[in-house]
N, C-alpha and C positions, 0 to 999 in steps of 0.2 A: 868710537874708533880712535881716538885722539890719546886714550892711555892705553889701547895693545900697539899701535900701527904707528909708524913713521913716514908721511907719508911725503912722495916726489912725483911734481911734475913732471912731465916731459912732452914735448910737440914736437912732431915730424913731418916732412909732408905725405902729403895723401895723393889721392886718385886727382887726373883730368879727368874736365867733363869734355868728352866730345860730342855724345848726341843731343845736350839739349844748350843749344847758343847763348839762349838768357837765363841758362841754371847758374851762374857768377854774378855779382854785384859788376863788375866792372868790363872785365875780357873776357874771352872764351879759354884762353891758355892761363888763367888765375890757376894756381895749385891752394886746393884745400889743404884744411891743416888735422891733424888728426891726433886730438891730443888723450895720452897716455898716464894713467896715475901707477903708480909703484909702493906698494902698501911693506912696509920692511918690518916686522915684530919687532918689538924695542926687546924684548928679554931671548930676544935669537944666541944660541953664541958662540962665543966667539973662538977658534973660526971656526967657520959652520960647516958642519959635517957632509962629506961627500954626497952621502944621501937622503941630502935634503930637498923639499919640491920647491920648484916654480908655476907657480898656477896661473897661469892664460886665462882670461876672460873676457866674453866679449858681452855686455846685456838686450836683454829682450826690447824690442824698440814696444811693447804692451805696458810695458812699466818703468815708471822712475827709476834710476839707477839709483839713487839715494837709498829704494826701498829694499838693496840688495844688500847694500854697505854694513847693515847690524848683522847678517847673518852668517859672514867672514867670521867676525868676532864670535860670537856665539854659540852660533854652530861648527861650521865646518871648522876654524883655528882651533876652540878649545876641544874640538871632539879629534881631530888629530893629536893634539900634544895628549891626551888622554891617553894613546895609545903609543906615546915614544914618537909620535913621527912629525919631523921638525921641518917648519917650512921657511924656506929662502926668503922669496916675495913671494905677492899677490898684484900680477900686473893688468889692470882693466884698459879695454882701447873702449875711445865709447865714441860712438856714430858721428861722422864728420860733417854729415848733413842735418842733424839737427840741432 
């Protein structure tokens, strides 16, 4: 991923827990953090054309996100640019509770 993808953090907050008291380390009003990766092609360019995508992702809580991450590159990226169609980002939210 590291020579198609540029990739940025980002954390925001997330959900309260209110129905379950001791789902927090500390309070009941703790706000989880719910962090966001932004996959940006390095060879995108410049500037990027109106219609370009932005892909939402959320992954399957059955499998590692890790084991998703080659197949951006592989698959879905080069099988899109294959066909003229050029992608913005690829933004993954990945589960705040695990």
């Amino acid at each position: 991923m590291a020579s198609t993808f540029k990739a940025i953090e980002h954390v925001i907050p997330d959900q309260h827990i209110r129905e379950y008291p001791n789902g927090t380390k500390h309070q009941e009003e703790d706000i989880f953090q719910l962090p966001i990766k932004q996959f940006i092609p390095i060879n995108s360019l410049s500037p990027v054309p109106e219609n370009s995508l932005n892909i939402i992702w959320v992954y399957g809580s059955g499998f590692p996100k890790e084991t998703y991450e080659p197949l951006w590159e592989e698959d879905l990226y080069c099988n899109l640019l294959s066909r003229n169609v050029h992608t913005r980002s690829i933004r993954v939210a990945y589960c705040s509770n695990q």
